[in-house]
C-alpha positions as CSV (number, residue, x, y, z in Angstrom):
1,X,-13.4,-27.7,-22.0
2,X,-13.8,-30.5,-19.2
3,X,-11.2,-33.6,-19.3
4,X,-11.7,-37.3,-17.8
5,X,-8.9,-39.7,-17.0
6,X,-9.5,-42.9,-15.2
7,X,-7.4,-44.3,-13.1
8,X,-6.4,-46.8,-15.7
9,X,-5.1,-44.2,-18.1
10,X,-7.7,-43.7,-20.1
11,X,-8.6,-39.7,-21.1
12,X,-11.7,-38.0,-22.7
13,X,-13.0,-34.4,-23.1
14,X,-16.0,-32.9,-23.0
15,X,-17.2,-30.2,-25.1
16,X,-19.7,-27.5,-24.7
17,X,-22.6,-27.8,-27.6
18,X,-23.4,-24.4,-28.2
19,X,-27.1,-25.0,-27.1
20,X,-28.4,-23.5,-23.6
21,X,-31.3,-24.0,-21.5
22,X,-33.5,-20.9,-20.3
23,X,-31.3,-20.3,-17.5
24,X,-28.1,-19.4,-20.2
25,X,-25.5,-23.0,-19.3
26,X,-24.3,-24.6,-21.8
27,X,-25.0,-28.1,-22.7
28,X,-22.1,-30.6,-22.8
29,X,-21.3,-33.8,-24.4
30,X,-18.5,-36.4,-24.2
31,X,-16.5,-36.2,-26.7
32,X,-15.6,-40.2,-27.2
33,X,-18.8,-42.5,-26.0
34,X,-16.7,-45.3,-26.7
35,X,-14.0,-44.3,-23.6
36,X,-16.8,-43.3,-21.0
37,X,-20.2,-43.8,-20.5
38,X,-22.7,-41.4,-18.5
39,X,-25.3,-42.7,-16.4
40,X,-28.1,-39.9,-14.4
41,X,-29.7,-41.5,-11.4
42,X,-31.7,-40.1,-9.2
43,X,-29.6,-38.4,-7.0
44,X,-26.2,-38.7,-8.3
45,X,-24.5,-39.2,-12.0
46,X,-22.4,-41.8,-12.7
47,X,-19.1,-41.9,-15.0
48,X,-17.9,-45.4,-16.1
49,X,-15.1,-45.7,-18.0
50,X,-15.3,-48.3,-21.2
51,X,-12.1,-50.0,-20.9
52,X,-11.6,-51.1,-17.4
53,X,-15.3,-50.7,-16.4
54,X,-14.3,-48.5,-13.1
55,X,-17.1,-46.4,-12.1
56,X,-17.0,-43.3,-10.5
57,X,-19.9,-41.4,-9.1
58,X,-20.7,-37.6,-8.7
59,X,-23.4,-36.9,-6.1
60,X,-26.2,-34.5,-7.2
């Protein structure tokens, strides 16, 4: 569904769930949590990548 590759090579997906919320979008999840970690701040969501720890952030 959605692909991630860091700039170090490393690639993960993620895939839709099935489940929605009350407004009908799909839920996702990463396919490998040990390639990339997801982190929700307050106003942005960060993706860090496990093996070279390069973090890249999307803004809310």
């Amino acid at each position: 569904m959605m692909n991630f590759e860091c700039e170090c090579g490393n690639t993960t997906r993620f895939f839709a769930t099935g489940d929605q919320d009350e407004q009908r979008r799909e839920y996702i999840e990463v396919e490998d949590e040990e390639r990339l970690a997801v982190i929700f701040g307050e106003d942005s969501v960060l993706f860090q990548c496990k093996f070279c720890n390069y973090t890249y952030r999307l803004q809310k």
